[in-house]
N, C-alpha and C positions, 0 to 999 in steps of 0.2 A: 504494500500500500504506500501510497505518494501524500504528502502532508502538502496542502498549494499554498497556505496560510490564510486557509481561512476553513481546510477542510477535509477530510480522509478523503482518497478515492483511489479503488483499486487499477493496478497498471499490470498487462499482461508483461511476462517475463519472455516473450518472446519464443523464440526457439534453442535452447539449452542442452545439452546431453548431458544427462545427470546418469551418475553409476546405475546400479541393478546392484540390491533390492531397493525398490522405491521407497522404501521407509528411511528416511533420513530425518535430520533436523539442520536447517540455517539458521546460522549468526553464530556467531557476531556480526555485524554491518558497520563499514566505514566509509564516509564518503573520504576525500580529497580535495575535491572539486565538483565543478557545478554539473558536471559528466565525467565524475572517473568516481565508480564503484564500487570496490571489494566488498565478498561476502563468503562466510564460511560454511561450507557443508559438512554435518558431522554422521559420519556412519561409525559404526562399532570397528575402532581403530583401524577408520579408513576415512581420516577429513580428507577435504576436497576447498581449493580454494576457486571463485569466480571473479571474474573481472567484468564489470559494463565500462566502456567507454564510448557512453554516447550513444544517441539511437542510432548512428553512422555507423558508429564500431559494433552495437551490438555485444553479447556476453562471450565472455572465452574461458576455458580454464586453463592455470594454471598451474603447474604440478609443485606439490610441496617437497620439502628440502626429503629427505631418506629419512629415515626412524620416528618423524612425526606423527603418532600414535592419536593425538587427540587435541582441538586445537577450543580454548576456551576461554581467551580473551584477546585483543586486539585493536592497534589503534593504530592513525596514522604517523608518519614521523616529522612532517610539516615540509617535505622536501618531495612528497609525491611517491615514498616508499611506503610499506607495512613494519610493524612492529607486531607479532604472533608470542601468544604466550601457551607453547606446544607440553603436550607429556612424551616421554620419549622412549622408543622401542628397551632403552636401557632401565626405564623405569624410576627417569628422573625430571626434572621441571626445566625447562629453558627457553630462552629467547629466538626465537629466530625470526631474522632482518631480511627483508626483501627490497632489493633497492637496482633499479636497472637493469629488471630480469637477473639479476645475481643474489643468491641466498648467503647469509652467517649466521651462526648459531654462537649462543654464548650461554652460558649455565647461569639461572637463577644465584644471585646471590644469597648465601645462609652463613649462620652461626654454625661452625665447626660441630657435626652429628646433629643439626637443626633440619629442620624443612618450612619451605614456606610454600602456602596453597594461595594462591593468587584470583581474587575475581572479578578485578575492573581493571584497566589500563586508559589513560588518557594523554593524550600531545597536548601541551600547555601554548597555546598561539601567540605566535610571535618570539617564541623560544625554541630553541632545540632540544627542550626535553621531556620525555616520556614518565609521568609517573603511573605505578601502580599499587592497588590497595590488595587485602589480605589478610591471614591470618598466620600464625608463624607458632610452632615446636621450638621453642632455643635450643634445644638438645636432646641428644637419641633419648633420653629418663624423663623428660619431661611430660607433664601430665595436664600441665594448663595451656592452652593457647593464649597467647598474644596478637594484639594488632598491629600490623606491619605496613608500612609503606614504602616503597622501594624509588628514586628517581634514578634515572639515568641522563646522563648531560648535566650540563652548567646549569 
């Protein structure tokens, strides 16, 4: 659905090829721009990322980085790239950067035997930086969680 401002209305997604089995779930959703789209499809550790650019361009997919297992939050990085916050074949939490058709990955920052579970991400406008919110283990004995916020950049 399309928000015009002043009001919902449904928009066909065109013509798409989405995996098999049809049961998935989309989103996260980012835009970039006033025509550049990202949106996450999640199948049982098999996302899928989409790209619209534009009713000219039309949707495309995209293939995610190797060991990307599950992808569950997401934001732009203010330069026209992605910022994905994936679970990973190895059974751990990370970043992975999508920037000019070229992916990198970088490990969640944690407390040495901590973990952090992540579930918003946002690009701060007019800055180069990414924060995201959560919940945080300080360490492998730990029994209480904590709230975490993580930034990335200046």
């Amino acid at each position: 659905m399309r928000w015009n401002g002043k009001s919902w209305r449904v928009v066909s997604l065109g013509a798409i090829k989405l995996p098999q089995p049809t049961k998935y779930r989309l989103g996260p959703i980012v835009a970039t721009g006033p025509r550049n789209l990202w949106v996450v499809g999640n199948l049982v550790h098999a996302p899928f990322l989409l790209h619209w650019a534009g009713s000219a361009g039309g949707w495309s997919r995209v293939d995610l980085p190797t060991g990307s297992n599950s992808i569950d939050a997401m934001a732009q990085d203010g330069h026209g790239g992605l910022w994905l916050y994936a679970y990973s074949e190895a059974g751990t939490w990370q970043f992975d950067h999508y920037n000019a058709g070229n992916w990198t990955q970088q490990p969640v920052p944690t407390e040495p035997g901590g973990s952090n579970l992540l579930y918003s991400m946002s690009w701060i406008p007019g800055t180069h930086s990414v924060w995201a919110v959560g919940q945080a283990l300080p360490s492998a004995t730990a029994t209480k969680l904590q709230a975490v916020i993580l930034k990335y950049g200046p």
